[in-house]
C-alpha positions in Angstrom: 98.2 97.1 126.6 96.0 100.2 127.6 96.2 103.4 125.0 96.7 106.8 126.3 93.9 109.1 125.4 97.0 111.0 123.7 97.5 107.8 121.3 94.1 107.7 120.9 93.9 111.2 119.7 96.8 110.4 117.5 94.6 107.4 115.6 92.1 109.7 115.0 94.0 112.2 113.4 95.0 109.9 110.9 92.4 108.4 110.5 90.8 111.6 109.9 87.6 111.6 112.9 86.9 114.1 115.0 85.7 112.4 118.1 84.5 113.9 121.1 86.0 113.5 124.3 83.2 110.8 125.5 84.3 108.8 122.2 88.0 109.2 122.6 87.4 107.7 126.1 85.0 105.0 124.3 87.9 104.3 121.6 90.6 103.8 124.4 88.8 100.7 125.9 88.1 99.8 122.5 91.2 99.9 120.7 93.1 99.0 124.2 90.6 95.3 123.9 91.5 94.9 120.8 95.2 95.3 121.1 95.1 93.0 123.9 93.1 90.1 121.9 95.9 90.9 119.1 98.4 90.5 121.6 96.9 87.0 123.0 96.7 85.8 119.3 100.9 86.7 119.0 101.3 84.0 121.9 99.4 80.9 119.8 102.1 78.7 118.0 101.8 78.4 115.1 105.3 76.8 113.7 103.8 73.6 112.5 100.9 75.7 110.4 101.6 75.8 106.7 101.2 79.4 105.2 97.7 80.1 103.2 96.1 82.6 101.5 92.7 81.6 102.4 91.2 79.2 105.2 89.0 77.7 102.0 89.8 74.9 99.4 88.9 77.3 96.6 89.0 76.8 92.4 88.5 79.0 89.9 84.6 79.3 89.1 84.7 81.1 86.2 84.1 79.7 82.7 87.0 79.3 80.0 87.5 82.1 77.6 86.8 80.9 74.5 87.3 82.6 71.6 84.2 83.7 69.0 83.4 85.7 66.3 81.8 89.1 67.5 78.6 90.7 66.5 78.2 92.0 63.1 79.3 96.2 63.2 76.0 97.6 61.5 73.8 95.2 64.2 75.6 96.8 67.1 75.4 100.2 65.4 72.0 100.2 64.2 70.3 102.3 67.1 73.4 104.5 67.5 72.1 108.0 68.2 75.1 109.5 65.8 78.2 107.3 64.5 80.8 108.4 62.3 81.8 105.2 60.1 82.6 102.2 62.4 82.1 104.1 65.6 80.2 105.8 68.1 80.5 109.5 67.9 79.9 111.3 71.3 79.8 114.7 72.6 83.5 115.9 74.0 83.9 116.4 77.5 86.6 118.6 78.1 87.2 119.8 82.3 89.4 122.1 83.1 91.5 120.7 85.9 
């Protein structure tokens, strides 16, 4: 499947490139390859391949939650720059949108 330099310019536009008219000609042959290797791919069969989500055997590698007690309140607020009771206190930052 070759592109016309009109689809091409199409693409671009929403994609949201300005190409030049040496790289629109570049992106036809490009994008026209790759459409063709897609196209290649659409004629394997692959009716006896059960669906995956990933090529790998993976497991989750991330440690158990466990739950514990949390640091004491005055330890975590003891080199606040300001606090008001339990908290931080910051400065507001109000934008106007």
């Amino acid at each position: 499947m070759t592109l016309s330099l009109e689809e091409v310019r199409h693409v671009a536009t929403l994609c949201r490139l300005a190409l030049t008219p040496a790289e629109e000609e570049r992106m036809q042959g490009q994008l026209s390859s790759i459409l063709e290797h897609v196209n290649r791919l659409q004629e394997v069969d692959t009716a006896s391949v059960a669906p995956t989500s990933s090529g790998l055997d993976l497991h989750n590698v991330q440690r158990a939650d466990v739950a514990r007690p949390s640091w004491p309140v005055e330890a975590i607020l003891a080199n606040a720059p300001d606090r008001s009771g339990n908290l931080f206190r910051v400065r507001a930052i109000l934008e106007e949108g």
